[in-house]
C-alpha positions as CSV (number, residue, x, y, z in Angstrom):
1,X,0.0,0.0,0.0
2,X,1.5,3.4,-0.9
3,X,1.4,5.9,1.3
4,X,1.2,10.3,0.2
5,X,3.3,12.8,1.9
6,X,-0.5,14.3,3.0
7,X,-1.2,11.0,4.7
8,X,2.1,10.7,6.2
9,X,2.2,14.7,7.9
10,X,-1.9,13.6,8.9
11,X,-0.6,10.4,10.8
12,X,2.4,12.3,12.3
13,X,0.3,15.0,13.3
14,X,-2.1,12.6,15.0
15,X,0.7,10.6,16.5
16,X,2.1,13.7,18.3
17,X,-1.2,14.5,19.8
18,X,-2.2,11.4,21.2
19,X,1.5,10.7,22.4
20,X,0.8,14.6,24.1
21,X,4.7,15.9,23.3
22,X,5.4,19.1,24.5
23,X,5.9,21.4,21.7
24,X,8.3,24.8,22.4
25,X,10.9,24.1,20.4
26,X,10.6,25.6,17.2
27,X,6.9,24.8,16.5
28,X,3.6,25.0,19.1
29,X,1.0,22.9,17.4
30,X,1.0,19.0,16.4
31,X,0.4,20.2,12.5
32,X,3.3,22.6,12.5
33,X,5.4,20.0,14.1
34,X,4.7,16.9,11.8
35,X,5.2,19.1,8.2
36,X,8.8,20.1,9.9
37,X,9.4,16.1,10.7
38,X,8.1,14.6,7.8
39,X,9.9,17.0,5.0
40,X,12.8,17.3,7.1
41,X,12.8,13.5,7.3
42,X,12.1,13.7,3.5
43,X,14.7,15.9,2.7
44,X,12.1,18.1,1.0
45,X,12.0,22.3,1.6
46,X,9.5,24.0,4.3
47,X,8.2,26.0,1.3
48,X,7.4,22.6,-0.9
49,X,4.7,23.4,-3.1
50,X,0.6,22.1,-2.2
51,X,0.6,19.4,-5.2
52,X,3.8,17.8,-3.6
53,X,1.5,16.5,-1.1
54,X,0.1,13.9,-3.6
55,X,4.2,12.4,-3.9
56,X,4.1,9.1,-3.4
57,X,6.5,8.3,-0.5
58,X,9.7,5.9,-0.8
59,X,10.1,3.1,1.4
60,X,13.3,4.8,2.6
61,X,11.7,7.7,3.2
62,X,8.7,5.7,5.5
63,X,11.4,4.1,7.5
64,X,12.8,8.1,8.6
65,X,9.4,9.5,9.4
66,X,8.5,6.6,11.4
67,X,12.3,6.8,12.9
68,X,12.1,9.9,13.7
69,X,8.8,9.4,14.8
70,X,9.5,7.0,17.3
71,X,12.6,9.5,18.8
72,X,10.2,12.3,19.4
73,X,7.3,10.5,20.9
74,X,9.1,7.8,22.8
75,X,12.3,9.4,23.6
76,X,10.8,13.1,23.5
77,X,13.8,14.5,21.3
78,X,13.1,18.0,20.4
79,X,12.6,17.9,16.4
80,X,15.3,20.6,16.1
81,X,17.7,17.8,17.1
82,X,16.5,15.1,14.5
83,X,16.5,18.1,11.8
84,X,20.0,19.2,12.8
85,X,19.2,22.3,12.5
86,X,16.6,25.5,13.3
87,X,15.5,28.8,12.4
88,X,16.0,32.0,14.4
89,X,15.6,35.5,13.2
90,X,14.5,34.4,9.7
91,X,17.7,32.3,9.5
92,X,18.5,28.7,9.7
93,X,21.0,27.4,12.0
94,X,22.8,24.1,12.6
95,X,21.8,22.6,16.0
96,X,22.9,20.1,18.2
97,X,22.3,18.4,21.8
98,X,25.6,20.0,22.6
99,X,23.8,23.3,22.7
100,X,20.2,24.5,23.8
101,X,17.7,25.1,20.7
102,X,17.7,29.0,19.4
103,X,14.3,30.0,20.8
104,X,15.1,33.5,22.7
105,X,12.7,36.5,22.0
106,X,16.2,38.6,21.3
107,X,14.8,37.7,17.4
108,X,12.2,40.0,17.8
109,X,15.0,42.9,18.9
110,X,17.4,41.9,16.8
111,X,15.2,42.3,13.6
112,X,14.1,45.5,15.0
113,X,18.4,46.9,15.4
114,X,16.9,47.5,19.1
115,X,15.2,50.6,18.3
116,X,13.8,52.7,19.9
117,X,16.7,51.8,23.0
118,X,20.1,52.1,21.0
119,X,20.8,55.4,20.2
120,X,23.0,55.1,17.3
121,X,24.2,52.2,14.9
122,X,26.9,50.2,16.9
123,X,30.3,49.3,15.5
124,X,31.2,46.5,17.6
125,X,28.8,43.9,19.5
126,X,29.3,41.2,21.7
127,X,27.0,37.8,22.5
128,X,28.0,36.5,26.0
129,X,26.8,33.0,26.4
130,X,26.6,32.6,22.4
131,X,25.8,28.4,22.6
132,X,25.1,28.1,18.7
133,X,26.3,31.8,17.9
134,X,22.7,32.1,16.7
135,X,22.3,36.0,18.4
136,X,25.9,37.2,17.7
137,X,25.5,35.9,13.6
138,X,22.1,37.0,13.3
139,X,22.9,40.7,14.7
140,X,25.8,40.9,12.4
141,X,23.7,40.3,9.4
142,X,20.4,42.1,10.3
143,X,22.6,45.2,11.9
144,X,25.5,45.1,9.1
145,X,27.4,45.5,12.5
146,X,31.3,45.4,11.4
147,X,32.8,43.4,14.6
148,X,30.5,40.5,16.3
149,X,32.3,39.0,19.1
150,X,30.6,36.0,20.6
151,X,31.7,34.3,23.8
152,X,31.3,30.6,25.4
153,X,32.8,28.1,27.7
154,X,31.6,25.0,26.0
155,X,34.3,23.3,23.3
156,X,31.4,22.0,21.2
157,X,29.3,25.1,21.2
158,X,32.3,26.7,20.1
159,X,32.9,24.6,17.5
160,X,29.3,24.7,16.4
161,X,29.4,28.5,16.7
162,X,32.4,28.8,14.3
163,X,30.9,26.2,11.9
164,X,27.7,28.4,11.4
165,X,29.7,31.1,10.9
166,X,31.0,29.5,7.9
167,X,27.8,28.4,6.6
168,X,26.8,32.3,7.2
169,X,29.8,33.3,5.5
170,X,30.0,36.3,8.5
171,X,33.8,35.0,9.1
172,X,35.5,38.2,8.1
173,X,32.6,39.9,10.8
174,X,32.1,37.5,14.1
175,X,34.5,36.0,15.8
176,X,33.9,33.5,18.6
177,X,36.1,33.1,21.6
178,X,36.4,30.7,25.0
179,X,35.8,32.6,27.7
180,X,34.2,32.8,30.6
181,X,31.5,35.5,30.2
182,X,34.4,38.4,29.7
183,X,37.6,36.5,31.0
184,X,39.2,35.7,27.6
185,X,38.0,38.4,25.4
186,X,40.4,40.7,23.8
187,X,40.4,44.0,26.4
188,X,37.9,46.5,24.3
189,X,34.4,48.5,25.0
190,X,31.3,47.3,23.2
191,X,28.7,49.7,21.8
192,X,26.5,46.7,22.6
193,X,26.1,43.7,24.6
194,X,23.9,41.2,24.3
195,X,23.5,37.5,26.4
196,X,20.7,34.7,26.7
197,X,22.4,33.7,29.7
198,X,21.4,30.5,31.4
199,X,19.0,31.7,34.2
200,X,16.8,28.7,34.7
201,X,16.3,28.0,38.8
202,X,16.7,25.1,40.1
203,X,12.7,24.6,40.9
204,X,11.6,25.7,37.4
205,X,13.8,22.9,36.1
206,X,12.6,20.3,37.9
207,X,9.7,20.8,36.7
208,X,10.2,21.3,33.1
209,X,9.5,18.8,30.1
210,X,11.1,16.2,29.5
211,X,12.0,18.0,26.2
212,X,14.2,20.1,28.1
213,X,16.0,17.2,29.9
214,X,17.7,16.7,26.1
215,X,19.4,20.5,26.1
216,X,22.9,20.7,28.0
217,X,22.1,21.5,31.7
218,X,24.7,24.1,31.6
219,X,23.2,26.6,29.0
220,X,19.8,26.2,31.0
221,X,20.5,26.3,34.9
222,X,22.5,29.3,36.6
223,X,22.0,28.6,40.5
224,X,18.9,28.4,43.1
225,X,17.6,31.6,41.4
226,X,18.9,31.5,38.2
227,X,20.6,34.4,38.4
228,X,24.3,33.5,39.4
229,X,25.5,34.4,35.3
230,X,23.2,37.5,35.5
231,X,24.8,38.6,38.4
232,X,28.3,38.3,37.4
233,X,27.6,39.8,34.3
234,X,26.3,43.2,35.6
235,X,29.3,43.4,37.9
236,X,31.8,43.6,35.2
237,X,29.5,45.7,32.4
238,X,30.7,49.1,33.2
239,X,34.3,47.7,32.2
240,X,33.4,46.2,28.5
241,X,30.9,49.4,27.6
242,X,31.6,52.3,25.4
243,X,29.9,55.6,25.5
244,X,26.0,55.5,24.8
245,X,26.0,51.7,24.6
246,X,23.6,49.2,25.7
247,X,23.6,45.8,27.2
248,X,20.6,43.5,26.6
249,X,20.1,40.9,29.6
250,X,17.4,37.9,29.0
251,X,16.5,36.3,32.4
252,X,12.8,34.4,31.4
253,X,11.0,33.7,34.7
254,X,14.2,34.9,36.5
255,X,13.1,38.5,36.4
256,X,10.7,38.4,39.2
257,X,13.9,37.4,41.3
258,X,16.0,39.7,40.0
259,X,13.6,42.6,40.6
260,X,13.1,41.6,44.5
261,X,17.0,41.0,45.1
262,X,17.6,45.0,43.2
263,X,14.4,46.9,43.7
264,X,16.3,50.0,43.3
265,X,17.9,49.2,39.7
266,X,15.8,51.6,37.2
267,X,15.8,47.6,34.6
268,X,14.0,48.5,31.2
269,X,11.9,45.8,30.6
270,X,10.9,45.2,27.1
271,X,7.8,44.3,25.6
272,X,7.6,42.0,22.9
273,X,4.9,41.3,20.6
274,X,5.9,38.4,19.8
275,X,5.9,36.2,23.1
276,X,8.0,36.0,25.7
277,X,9.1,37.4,28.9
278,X,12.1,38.8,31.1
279,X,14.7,40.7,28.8
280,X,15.8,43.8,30.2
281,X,18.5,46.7,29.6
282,X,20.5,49.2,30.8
283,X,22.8,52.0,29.0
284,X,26.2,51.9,30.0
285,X,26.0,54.8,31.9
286,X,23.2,53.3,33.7
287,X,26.0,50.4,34.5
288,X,29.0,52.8,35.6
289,X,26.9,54.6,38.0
290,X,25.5,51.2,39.8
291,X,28.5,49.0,39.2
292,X,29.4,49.2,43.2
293,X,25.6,48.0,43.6
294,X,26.2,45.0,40.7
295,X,29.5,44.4,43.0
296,X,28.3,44.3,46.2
297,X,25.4,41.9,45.3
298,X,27.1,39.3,43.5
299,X,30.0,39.1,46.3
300,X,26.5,38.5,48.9
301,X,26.0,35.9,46.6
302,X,29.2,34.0,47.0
């Protein structure tokens, strides 16, 4: 019995809803999800034209779906990691559990050069905590932002990070570097700063999907509030910014935490239309004039 693409993304779409997977990584729907597993699985294009559908499908290509199938529903693998790769920013990136899946509301900003917040086009930029280089690459090509610096601790993000800035062909733009947030960048001041820290607590991921369990505990967790990265961070700011710069912070759920432990820091939270919750900034004159209050926090902390 032959089976049709339509018929295979139907069955995969009704498979994922009876199985109840947790969708948030990428996609939030079953349909959504099964046309990304069964082209990808495929090797057919997202924008694969409406008579496609009637394609007869290979054998081959029956024993991926179901494959793949299988590893999301019984194994609940976020599809990004069977596809090898995701979007962020309008972009594709290649993906891997060595690194958490691109999913940060920073898109949204970046897409939008930060406006209204940053005063003037910056020069140089730097993604703290860059995992698959996703926000440092895409800011270089929406911004046409001459130096990208990116940062991470992880070898294999690194490596990922450098091979999607091949594939971006961004190599003569962003550079990526191990360091501990600013511990082995070159000494300079930034006219931005941007970082999807990991600010996870530890309550919020105990209870997270199993999905989740599949990322690198690493880029997700950052102490019992989830703020130990954030806190670092703001203590050395002051040091890394240049005149009328800005440094854009995502904390997620973190933010209520951060709020109660600095009730005095002016934070700009952003809105964004398009989901999401938690980023905040500060100029860099906003982080020279409280750096002694950054300080003194993250030393309480210790």
């Amino acid at each position: 019995m032959t089976t049709l693409l339509s018929q295979a993304i139907e069955a995969a779409e009704t498979a994922l809803i009876e199985a109840q997977v947790y969708f948030g990584h990428g996609t939030d729907n079953a349909w959504d999800e099964a046309v990304f597993l069964v082209l990808g699985a495929c090797d057919m294009p997202l924008d694969t034209q409406q008579d496609e559908l009637q394609k007869r499908l290979t054998e081959a290509q029956l024993l991926r779906i179901n494959d793949w199938l299988a590893k999301r529903i019984e194994q609940r693998l976020p599809l990004p990691y069977l596809l090898g790769e995701t979007w962020f920013a309008g972009m594709p990136f290649k993906v891997n559990e060595d690194v958490i899946i691109p999913r940060s509301p920073m898109a949204e900003l970046i897409v939008k050069h930060f406006s209204p917040f940053l005063k003037k086009p910056p020069q140089t930029a730097l993604d703290l905590c860059c995992g698959s280089g996703c926000i440092g690459i895409a800011m270089a090509l929406h911004m046409h932002i001459p130096q990208v610096d990116m940062a991470d601790i992880a070898p294999a993000a690194l490596l990922l990070s450098q091979q999607n800035i091949t594939v971006h062909g961004v190599a003569s733009q962003v550079r990526v570097f191990d360091s501990n947030l600013f511990s082995g960048l070159p000494s300079r001041h930034y006219d931005l700063i941007v970082s999807n820290p990991p600010y996870v607590d530890a309550d919020d991921y105990d209870d997270m999907p199993t999905e989740f369990l599949h990322e690198p505990k690493l880029a997700l967790v950052s102490g019992d509030d989830g703020l130990d990265l954030t806190a670092a961070m703001l203590a050395q700011a002051a040091d890394w910014l240049a005149e009328q710069s800005l440094i854009v912070i995502e904390v997620g759920n973190s933010e209520v935490a951060l709020q109660n432990a600095l009730p005095d820091i002016p934070f700009m939270w952003l809105e964004l239309s398009q989901g999401g919750n938690g980023v905040f900034c500060l100029t860099g004159a906003q982080c020279r004039q409280y750096q002694s209050r950054f300080c003194a926090w993250q030393q309480s902390r210790a």
